[in-house]
C-alpha positions as a Markdown table, in Angstrom:
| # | Residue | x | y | z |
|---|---|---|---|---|
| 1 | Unk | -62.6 | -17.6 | -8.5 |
| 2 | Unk | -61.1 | -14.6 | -9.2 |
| 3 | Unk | -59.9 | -12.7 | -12.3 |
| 4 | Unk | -56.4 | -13.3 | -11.3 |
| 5 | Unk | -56.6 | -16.8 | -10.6 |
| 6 | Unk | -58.8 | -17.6 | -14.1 |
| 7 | Unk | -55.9 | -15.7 | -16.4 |
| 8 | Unk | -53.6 | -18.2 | -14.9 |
| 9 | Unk | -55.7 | -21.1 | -15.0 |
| 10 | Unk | -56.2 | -20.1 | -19.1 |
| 11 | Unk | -52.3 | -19.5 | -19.5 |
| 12 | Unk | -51.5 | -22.8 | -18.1 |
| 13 | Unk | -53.8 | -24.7 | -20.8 |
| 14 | Unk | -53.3 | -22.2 | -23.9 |
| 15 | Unk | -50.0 | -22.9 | -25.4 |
| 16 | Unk | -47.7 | -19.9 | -26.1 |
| 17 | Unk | -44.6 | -19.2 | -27.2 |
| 18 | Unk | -42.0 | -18.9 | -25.0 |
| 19 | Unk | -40.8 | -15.1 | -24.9 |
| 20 | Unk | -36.9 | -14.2 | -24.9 |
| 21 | Unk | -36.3 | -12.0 | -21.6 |
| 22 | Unk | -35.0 | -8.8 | -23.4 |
| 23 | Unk | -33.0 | -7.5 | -20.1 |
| 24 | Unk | -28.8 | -7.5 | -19.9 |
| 25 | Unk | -26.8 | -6.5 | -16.7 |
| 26 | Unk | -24.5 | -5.5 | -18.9 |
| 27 | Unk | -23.1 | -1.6 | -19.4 |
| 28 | Unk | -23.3 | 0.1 | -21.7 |
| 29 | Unk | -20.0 | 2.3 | -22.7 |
| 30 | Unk | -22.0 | 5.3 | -21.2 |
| 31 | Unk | -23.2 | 3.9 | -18.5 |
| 32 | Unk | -19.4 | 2.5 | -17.6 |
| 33 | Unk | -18.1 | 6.2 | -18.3 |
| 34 | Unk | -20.1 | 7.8 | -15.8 |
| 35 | Unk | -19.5 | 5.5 | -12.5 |
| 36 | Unk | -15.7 | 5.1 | -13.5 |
| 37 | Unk | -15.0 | 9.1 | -14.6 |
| 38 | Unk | -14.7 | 10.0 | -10.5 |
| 39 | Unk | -12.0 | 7.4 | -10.2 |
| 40 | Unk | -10.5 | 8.2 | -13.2 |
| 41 | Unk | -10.3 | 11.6 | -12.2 |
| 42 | Unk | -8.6 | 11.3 | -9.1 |
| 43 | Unk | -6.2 | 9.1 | -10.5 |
| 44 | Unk | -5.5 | 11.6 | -13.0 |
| 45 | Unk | -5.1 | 13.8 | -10.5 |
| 46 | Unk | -2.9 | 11.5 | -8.4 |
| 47 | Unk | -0.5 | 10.9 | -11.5 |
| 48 | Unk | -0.5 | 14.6 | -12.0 |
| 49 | Unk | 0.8 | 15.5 | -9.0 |
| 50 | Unk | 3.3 | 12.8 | -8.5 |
| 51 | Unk | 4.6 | 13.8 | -11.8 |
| 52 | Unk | 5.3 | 17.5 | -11.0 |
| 53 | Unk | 6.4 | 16.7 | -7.5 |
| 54 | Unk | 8.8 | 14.2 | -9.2 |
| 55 | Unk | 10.1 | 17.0 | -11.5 |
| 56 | Unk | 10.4 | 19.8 | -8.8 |
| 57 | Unk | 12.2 | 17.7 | -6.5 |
| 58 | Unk | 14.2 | 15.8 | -9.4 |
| 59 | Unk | 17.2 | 17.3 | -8.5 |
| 60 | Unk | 17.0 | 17.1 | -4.7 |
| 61 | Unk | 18.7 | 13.7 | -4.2 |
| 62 | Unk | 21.0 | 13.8 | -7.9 |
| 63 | Unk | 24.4 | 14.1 | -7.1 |
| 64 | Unk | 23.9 | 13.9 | -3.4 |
| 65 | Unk | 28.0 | 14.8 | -1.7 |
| 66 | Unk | 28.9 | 14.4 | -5.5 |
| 67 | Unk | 32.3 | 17.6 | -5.7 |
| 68 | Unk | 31.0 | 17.4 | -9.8 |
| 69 | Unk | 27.7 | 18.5 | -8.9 |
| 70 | Unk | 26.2 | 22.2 | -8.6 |
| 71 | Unk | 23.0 | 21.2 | -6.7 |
| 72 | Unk | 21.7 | 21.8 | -3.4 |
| 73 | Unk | 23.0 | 18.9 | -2.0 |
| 74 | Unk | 25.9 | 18.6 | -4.1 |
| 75 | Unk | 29.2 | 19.8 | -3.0 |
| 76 | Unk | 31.3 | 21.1 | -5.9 |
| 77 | Unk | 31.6 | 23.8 | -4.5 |
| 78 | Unk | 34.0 | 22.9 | -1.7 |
| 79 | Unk | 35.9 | 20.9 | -4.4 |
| 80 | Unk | 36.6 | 23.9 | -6.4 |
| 81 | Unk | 38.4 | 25.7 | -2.7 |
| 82 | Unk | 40.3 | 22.6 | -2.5 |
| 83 | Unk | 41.6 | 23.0 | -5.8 |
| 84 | Unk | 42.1 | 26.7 | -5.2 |
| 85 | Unk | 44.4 | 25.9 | -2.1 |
| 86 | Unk | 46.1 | 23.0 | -4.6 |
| 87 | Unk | 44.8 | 19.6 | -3.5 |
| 88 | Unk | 44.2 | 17.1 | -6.0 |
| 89 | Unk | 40.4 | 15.7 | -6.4 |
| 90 | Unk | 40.1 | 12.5 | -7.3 |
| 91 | Unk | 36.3 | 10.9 | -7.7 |
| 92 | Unk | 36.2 | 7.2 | -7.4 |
| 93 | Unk | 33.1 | 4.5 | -7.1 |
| 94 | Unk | 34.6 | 1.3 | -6.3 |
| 95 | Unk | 36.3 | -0.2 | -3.5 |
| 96 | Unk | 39.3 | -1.4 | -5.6 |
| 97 | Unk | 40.0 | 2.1 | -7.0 |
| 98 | Unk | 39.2 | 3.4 | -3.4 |
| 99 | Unk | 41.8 | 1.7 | -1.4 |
| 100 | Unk | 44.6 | 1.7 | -4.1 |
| 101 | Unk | 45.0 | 5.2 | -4.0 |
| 102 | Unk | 45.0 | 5.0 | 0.0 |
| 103 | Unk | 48.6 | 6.7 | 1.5 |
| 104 | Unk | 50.2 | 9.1 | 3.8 |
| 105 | Unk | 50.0 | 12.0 | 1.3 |
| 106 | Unk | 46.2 | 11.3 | 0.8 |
| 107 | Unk | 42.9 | 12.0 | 2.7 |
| 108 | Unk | 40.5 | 9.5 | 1.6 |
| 109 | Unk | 36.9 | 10.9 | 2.5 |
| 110 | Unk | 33.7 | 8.1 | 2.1 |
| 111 | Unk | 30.5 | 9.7 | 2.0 |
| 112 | Unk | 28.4 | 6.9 | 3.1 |
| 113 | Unk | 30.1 | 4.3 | 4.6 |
| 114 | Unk | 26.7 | 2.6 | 5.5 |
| 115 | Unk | 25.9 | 1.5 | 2.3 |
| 116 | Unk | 29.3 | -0.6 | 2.2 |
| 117 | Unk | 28.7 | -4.3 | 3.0 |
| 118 | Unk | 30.4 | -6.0 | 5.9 |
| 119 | Unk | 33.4 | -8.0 | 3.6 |
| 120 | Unk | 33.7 | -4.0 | 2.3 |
| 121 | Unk | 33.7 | -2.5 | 5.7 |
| 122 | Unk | 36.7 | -5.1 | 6.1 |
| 123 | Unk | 38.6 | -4.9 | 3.1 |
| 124 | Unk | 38.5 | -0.9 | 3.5 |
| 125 | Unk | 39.7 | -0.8 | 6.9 |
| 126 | Unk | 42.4 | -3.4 | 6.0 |
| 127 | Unk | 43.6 | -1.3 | 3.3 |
| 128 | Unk | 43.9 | 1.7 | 4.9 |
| 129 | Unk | 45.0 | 0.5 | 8.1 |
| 130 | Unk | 48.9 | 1.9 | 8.6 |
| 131 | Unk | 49.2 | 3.9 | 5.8 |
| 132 | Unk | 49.8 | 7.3 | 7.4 |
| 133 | Unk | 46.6 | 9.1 | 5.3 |
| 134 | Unk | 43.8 | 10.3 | 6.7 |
| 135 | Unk | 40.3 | 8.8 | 6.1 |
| 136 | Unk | 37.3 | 10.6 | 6.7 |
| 137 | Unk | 33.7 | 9.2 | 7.1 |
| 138 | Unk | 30.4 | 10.9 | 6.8 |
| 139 | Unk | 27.8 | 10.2 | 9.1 |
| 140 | Unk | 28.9 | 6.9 | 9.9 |
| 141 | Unk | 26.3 | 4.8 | 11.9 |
| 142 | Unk | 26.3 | 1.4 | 13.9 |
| 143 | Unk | 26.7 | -0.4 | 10.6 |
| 144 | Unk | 29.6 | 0.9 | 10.2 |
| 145 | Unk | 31.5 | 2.2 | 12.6 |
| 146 | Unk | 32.5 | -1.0 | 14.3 |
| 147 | Unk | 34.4 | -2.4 | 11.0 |
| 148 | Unk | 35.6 | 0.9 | 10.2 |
| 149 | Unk | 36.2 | 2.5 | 13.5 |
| 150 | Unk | 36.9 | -0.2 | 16.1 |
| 151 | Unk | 36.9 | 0.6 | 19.4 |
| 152 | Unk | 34.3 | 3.7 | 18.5 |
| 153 | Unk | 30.7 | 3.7 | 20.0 |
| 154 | Unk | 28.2 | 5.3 | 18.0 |
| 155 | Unk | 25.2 | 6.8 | 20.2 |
| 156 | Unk | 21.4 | 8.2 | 18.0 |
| 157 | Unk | 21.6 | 10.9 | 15.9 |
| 158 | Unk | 20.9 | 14.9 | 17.0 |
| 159 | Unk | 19.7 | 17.4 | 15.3 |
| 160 | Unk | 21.7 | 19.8 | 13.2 |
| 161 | Unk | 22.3 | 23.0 | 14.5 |
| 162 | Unk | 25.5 | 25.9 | 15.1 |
| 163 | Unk | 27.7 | 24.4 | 17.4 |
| 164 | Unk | 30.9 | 25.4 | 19.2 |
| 165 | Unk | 34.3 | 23.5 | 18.9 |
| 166 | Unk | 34.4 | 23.0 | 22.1 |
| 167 | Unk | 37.7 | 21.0 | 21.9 |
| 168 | Unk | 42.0 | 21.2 | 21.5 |
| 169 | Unk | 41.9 | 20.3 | 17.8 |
| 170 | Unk | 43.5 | 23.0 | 15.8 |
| 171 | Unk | 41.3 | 22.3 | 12.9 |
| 172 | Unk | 38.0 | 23.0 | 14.7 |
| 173 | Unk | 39.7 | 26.5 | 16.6 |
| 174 | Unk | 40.4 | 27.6 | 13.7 |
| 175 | Unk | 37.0 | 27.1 | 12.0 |
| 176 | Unk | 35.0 | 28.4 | 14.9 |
| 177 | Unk | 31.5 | 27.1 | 15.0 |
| 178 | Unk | 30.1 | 25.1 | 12.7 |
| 179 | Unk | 26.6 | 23.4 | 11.4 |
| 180 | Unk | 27.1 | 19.6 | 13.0 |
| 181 | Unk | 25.2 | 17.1 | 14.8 |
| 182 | Unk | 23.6 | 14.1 | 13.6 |
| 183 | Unk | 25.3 | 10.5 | 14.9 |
| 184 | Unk | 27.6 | 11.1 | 18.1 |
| 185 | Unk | 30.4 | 9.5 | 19.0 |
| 186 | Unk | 32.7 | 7.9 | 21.9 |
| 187 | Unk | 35.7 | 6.1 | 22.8 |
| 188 | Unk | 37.1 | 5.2 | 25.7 |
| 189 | Unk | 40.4 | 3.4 | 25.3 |
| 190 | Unk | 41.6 | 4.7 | 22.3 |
| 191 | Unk | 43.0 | 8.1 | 21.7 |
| 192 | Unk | 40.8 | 10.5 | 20.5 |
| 193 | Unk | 39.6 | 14.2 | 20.2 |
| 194 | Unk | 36.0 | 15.5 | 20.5 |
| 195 | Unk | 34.5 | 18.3 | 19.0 |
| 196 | Unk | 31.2 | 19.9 | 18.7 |
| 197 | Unk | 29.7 | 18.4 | 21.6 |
| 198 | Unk | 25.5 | 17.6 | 21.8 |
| 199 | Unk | 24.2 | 16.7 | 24.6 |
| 200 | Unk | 27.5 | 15.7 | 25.9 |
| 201 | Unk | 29.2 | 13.4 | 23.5 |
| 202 | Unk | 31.1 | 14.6 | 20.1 |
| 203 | Unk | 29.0 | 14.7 | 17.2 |
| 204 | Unk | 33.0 | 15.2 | 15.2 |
| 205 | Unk | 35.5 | 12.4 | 17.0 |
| 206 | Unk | 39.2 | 12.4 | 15.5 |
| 207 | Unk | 41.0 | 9.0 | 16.0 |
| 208 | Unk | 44.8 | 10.2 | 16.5 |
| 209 | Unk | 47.1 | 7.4 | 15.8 |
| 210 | Unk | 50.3 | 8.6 | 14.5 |
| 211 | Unk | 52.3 | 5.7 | 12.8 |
| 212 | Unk | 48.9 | 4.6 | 11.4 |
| 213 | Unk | 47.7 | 8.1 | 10.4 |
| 214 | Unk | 44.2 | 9.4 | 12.0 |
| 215 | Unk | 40.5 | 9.0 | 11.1 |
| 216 | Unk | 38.1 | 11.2 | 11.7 |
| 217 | Unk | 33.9 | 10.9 | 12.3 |
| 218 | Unk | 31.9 | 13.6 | 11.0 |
| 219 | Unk | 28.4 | 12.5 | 12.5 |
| 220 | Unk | 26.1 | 14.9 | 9.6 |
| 221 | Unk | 27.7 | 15.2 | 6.2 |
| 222 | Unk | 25.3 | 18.6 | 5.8 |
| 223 | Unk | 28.8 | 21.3 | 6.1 |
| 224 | Unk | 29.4 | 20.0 | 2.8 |
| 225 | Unk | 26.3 | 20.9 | 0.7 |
| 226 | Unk | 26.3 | 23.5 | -1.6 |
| 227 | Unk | 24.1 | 25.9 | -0.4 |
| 228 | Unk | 25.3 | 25.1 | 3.6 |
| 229 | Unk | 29.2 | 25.6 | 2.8 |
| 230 | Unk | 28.9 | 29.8 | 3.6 |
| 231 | Unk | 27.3 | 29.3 | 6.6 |
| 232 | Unk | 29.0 | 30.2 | 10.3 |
| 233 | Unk | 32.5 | 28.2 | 9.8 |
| 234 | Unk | 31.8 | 25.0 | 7.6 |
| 235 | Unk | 33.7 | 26.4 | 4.6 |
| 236 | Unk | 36.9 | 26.7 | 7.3 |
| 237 | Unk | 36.2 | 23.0 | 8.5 |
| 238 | Unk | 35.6 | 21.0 | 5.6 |
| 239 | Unk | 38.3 | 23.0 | 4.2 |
| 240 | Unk | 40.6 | 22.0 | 7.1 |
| 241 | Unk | 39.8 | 18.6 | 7.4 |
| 242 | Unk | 40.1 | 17.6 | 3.8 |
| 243 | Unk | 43.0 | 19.9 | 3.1 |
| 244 | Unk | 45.5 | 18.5 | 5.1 |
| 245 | Unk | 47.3 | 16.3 | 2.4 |
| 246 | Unk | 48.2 | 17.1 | -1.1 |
| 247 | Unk | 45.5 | 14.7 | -2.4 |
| 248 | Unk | 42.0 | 13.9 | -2.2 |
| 249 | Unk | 40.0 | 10.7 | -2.6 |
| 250 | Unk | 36.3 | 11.2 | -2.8 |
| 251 | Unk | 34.7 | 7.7 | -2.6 |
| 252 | Unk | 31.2 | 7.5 | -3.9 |
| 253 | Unk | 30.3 | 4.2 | -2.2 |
| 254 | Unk | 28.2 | 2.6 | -5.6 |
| 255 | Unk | 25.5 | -0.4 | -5.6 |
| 256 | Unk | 26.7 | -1.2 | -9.0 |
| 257 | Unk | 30.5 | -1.9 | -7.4 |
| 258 | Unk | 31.8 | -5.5 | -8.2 |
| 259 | Unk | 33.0 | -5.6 | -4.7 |
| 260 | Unk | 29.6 | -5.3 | -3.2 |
| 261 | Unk | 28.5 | -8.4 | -4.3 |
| 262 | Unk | 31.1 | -10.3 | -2.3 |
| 263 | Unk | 34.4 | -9.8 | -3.9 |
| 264 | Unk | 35.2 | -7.1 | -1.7 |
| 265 | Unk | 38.0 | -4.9 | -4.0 |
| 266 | Unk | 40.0 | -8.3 | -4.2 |
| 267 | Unk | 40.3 | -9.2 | -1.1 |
| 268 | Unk | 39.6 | -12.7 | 0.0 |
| 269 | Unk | 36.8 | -13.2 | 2.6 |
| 270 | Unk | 35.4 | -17.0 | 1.4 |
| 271 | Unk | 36.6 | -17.9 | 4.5 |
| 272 | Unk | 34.8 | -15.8 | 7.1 |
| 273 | Unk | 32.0 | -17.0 | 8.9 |
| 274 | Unk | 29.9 | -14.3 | 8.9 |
| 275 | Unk | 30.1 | -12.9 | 5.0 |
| 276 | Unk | 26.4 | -13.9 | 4.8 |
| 277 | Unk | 25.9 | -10.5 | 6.5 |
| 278 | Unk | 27.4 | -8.6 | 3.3 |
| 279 | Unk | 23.8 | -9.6 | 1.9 |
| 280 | Unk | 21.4 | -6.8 | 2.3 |
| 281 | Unk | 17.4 | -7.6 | 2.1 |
| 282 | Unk | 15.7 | -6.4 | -1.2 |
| 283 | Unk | 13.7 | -4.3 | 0.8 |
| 284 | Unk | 17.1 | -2.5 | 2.1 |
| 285 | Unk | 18.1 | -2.1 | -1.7 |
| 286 | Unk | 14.9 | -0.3 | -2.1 |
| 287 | Unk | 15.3 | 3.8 | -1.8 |
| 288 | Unk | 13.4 | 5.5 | 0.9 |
| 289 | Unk | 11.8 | 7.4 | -1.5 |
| 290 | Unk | 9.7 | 4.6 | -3.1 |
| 291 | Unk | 8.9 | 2.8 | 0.1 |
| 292 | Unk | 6.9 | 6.1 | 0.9 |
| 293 | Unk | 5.3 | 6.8 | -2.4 |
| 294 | Unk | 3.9 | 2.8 | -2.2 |
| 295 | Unk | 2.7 | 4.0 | 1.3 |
| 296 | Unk | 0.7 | 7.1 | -0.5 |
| 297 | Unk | -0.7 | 5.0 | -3.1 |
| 298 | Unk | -1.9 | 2.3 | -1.1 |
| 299 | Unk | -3.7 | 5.1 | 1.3 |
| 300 | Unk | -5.3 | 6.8 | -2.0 |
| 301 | Unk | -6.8 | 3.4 | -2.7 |
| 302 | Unk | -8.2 | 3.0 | 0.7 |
| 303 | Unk | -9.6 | 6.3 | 0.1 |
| 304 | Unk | -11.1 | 5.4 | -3.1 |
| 305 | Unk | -12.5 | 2.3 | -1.5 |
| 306 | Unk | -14.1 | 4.5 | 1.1 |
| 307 | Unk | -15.2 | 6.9 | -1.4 |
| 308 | Unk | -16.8 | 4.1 | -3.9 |
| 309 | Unk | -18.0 | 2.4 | -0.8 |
| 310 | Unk | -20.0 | 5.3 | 0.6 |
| 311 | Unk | -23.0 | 4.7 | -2.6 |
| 312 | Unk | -23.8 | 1.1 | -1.5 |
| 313 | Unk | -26.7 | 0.5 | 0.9 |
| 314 | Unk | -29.7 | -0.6 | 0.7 |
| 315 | Unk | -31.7 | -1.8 | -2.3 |
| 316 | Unk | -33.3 | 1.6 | -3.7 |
| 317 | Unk | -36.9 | 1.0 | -6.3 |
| 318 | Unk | -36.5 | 2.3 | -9.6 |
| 319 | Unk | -39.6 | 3.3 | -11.7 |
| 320 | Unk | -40.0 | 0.9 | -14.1 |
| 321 | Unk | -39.2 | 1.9 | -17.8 |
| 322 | Unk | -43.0 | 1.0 | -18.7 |
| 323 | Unk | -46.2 | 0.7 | -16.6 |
| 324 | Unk | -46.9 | -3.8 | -16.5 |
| 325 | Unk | -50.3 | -4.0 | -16.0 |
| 326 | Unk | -51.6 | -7.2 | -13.2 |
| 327 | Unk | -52.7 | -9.4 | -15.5 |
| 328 | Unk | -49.8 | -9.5 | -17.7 |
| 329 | Unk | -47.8 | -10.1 | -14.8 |
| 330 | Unk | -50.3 | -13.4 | -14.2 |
| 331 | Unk | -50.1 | -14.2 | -17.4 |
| 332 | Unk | -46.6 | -14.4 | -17.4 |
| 333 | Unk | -46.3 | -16.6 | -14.4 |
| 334 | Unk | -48.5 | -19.0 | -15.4 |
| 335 | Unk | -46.5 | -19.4 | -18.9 |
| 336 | Unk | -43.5 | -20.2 | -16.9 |
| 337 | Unk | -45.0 | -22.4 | -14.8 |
| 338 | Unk | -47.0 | -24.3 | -17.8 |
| 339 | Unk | -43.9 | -24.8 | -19.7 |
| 340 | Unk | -42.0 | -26.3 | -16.4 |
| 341 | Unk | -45.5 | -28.6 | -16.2 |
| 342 | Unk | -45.6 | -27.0 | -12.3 |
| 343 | Unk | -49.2 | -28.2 | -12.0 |
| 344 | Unk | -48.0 | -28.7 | -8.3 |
| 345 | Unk | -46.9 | -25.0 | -8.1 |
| 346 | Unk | -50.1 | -23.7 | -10.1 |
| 347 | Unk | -52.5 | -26.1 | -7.8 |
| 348 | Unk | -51.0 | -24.8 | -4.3 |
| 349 | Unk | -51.6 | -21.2 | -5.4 |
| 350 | Unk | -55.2 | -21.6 | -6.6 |
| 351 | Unk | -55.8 | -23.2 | -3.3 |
| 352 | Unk | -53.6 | -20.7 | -1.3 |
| 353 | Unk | -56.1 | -17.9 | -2.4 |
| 354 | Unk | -59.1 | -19.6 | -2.0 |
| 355 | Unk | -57.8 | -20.2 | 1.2 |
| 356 | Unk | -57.1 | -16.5 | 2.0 |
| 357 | Unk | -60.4 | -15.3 | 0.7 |
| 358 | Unk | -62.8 | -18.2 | 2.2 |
| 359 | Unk | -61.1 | -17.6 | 5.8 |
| 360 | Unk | -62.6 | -14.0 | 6.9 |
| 361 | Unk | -65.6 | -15.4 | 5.5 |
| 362 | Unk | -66.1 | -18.5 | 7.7 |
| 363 | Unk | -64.0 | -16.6 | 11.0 |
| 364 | Unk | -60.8 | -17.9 | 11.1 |
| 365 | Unk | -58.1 | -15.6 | 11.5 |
| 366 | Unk | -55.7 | -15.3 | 7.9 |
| 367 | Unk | -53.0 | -16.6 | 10.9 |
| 368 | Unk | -55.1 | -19.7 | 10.9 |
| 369 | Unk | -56.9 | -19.7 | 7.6 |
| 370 | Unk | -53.6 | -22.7 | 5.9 |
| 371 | Unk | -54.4 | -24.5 | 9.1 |
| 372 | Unk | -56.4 | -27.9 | 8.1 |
| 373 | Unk | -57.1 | -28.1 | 11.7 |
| 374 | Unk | -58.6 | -24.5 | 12.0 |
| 375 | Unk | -60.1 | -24.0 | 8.5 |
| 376 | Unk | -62.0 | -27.5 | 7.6 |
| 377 | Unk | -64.1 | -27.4 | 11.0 |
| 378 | Unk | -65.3 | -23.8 | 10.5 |
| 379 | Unk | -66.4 | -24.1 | 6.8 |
| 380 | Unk | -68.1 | -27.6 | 7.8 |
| 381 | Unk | -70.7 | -25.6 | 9.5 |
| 382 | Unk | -71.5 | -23.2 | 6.7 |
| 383 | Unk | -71.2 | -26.2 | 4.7 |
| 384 | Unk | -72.6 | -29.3 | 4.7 |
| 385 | Unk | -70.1 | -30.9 | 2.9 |
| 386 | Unk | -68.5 | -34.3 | 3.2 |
| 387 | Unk | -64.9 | -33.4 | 5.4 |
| 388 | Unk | -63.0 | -35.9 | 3.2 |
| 389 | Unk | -64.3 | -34.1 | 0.0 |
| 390 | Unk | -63.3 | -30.6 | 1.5 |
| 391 | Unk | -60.2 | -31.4 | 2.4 |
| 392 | Unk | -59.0 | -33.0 | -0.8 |
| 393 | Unk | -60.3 | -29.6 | -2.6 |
| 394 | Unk | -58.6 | -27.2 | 0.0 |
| 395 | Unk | -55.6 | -29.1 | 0.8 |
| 396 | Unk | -55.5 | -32.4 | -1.5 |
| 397 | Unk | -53.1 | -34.0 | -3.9 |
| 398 | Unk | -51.6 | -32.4 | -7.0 |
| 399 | Unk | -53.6 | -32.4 | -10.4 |
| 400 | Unk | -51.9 | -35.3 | -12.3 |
| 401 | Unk | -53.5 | -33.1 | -15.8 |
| 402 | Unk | -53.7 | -29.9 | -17.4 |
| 403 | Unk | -57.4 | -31.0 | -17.3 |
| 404 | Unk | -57.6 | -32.0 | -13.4 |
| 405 | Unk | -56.1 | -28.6 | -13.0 |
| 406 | Unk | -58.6 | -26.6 | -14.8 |
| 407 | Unk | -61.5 | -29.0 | -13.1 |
| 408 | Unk | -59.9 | -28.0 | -10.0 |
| 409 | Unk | -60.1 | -24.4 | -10.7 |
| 410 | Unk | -63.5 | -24.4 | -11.1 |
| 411 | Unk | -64.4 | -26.5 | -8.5 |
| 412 | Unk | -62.2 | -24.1 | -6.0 |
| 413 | Unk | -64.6 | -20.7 | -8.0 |
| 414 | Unk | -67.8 | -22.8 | -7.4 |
| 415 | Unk | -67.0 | -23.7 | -3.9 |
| 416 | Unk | -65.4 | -19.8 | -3.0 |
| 417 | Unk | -69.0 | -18.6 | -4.6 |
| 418 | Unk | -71.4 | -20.9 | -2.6 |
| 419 | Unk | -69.4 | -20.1 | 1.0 |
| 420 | Unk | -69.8 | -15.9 | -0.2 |
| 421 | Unk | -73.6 | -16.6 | -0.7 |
| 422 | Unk | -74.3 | -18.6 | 2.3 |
């Protein structure tokens, strides 16, 4: 019997006390610092950047069309020439306020018309329907051209580029070329004029209807920006096409507007079928702008997945903290298995290395060597021992003592010795 298998024969019968495992997968606070610092550094990073590109661009989309404001894409300054040439400016945000000042002395200019609601689309068209005014819309789409413009077809939006009149209207003559494009429009049983044609249909459309007054489609509302107004003839144009009557009405179409949420400027729609369509989605509420920053943030997590993702493979051995000699490590097993009384556990592997050692000796193959079939005959003939005997000592029953174990060990050192002298 071997060293190994007598320190866990004299574990199992030498009571000891049971030691407290001293390991912990826990972290320790600098242990979590440096796997988490990467991350938190790119999302540092991350928030960094979407905080200064937030601040750059803050002003990019404020007062978007708005004649009070002085940014890029604001378009006081076209508001100021109005007032120059004596037109009135009046800035409204609801429907109500809208359509109450509609009249033949007054232009009535909406700057997005797609963000009213069908019952809005309505109640504005019925408002301003016969009034002798002219109502402008900027870049209309199919949303809303059919409630607003009926009997106008609106085909995809072009790019925006210098563009020649192309047309009769007096307006666009005298403004010459122009920056317009975007939606494009047609009409073929009402009477219309078409200007600044790309690729063959009007991107501007003006709906002459004398008793009723005249509407016109702008398909791009970019002539009125700030910094676009002194290009080519887009001062002359806006000029002429919101100058025409004494006052102005610049309708800021607003989400907050009682009338969006289905009282339509006090107009009655209860009992129209289809006012469930005045109900936009909540994703259709939500700006452009955050739909594509949830798009960046989701992608810079799937890249920090990737990126964490990359270190896991396969188990990788550590050097051990200290250097655990053998027969500790025996000595250790057999105190577990003492105090779980696994006699049966301690029994088969006494035997299972007998077994190992006694095969080569006797030639069986190690293949072979747990094999009753294969084993028991081959020791037999170095062995003239009883085959019952041997096989109860090789491959028999489980101590039912700490003392029939022991006996068992020696018997299995005694037998293992004899077979090595033979």
């Amino acid at each position: 019997m071997t060293a190994t298998a007598k320190s866990a024969t004299a574990a199992s019968r030498t009571p000891t006390a049971d030691p407290t495992p001293s390991t912990s997968e826990s972290l320790t606070p600098r242990q979590f610092w440096t796997r988490t610092r990467g991350l938190l550094l790119a999302l540092l990073l991350l928030v960094t950047a979407a905080v200064a590109l937030a601040a750059t661009r803050s002003g990019d989309q404020h007062g978007r069309l708005d004649p009070r404001s002085a940014d890029r894409y604001g378009s006081r300054a076209v508001a100021e020439l109005l007032k120059d040439r004596g037109v009135s400016l009046r800035v409204v945000t609801t429907l109500r306020a809208a359509t109450s000042e509609a009249g033949s002395d007054t232009t009535l200019l909406v700057t997005a018309p797609n963000l009213l609601t069908p019952a809005q689309q309505r109640a504005f068209h019925a408002a301003t329907t016969d009034t002798g005014g002219r109502t402008v819309l900027l870049a209309a789409g199919p949303h809303s051209v059919g409630a607003l413009a009926p009997g106008v077809s609106v085909r995809s939006s072009g790019p925006v580029s210098t563009r020649a009149p192309q047309c009769s209207l007096a307006a666009a003559r005298q403004a010459g070329e122009a920056e317009t494009g975007g939606f494009r429009y047609t009409s073929e049983r009402l009477p219309t004029l078409g200007c600044y044609p790309a690729d063959g249909l009007p991107s501007m459309l003006m709906l002459t209807q004398s008793a009723s007054g005249d509407t016109v489609l702008l398909g791009s509302p970019g002539l009125l920006y700030n910094d676009r107004l002194d290009h080519e003839g887009n001062a002359a144009l806006a000029l002429q096409l919101l100058g025409s009557r004494p006052h102005l009405v610049w309708y800021l179409p607003s989400l907050s507007d009682p009338s969006a949420a289905g009282s339509s400027g006090g107009q009655d729609d209860s009992t129209d079928g289809d006012s469930a369509e005045g109900h936009s989605s909540f994703t259709d509420l939500i700006p452009s702008g955050w739909l594509w920053g949830t798009v960046q943030l989701a992608l810079a997590a799937v890249l920090a997945a990737i990126w964490r993702a990359r270190r896991l493979g396969p188990v990788v051995a550590e050097r051990l903290p200290v250097a655990i000699r053998a027969s500790e490590s025996t000595e250790g097993r057999a105190r577990l298995q003492r105090k779980a009384n696994a006699r049966d556990r301690a029994a088969a592997s006494l035997r299972h290395a007998t077994r190992t050692r006694i095969a080569p000796l006797v030639g069986v193959s190690p293949r072979d060597a747990h094999s009753p079939a294969s084993l028991l005959p081959a020791v037999s003939v170095r062995r003239s021992t009883d085959d019952a005997d041997l096989h109860e000592l090789l491959f028999g029953s489980v101590p039912s003592d700490d003392a029939a174990l022991v006996l068992l060990a020696d018997q299995l050192d005694t037998f293992e010795r004899e077979v090595r002298t033979s």
